[in-house]
N, C-alpha and C positions, 0 to 999 in steps of 0.2 A: 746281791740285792743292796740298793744304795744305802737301804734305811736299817742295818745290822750294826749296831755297837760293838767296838772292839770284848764287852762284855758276852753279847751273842755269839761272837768269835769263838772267845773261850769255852766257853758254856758247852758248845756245839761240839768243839773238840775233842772233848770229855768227854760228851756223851757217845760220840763215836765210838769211842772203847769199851764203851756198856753204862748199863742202871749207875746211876749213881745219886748221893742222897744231896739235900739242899747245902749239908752241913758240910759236906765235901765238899760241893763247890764253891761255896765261900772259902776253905779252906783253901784249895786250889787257886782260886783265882784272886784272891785278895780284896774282892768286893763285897759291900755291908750284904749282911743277909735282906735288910730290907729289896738291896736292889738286883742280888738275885733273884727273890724271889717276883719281884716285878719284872724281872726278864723272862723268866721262866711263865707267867703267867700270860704275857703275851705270844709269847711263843708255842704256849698250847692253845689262845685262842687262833692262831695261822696253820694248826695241825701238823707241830713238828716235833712236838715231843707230847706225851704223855705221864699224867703223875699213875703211876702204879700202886701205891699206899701212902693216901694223906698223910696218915697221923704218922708215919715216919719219914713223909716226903721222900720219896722215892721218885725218881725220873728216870726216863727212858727217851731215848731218840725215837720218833715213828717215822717221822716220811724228812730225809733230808733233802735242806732247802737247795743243796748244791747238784743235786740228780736232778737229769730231768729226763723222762721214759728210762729209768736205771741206767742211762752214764752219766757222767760226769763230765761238768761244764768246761 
């Protein structure tokens, strides 16, 4: 998808390996938490991942962007 930041990249990638929390992927990725968490917030509005528990931010992959009817593009 044309419109994914090398930030959604990461983000994505990660979450591939499982849950993981906001603070990690800032950590991981070397992006301010504000702009994770803006990435992260758009990206749950397009139903691709899921916050699992606000208050300790918690993310989860749900439907990745890169399947489509389960293969891969």
């Amino acid at each position: 998808m044309a419109d994914r930041t090398d930030a959604d990249e990461q983000i994505l990638d990660l979450l591939r390996e499982g849950a993981r929390t906001q603070a990690y992927l800032v950590d991981e990725t070397g992006f301010s938490r504000t702009h994770v968490r803006n990435r992260l917030q758009l990206m749950e509005a397009r139903g691709w991942v899921e916050n699992l528990h606000r208050q300790s931010a918690l993310w989860e992959l749900r439907t990745d962007p890169d399947e489509v009817d389960g293969e891969e593009e």
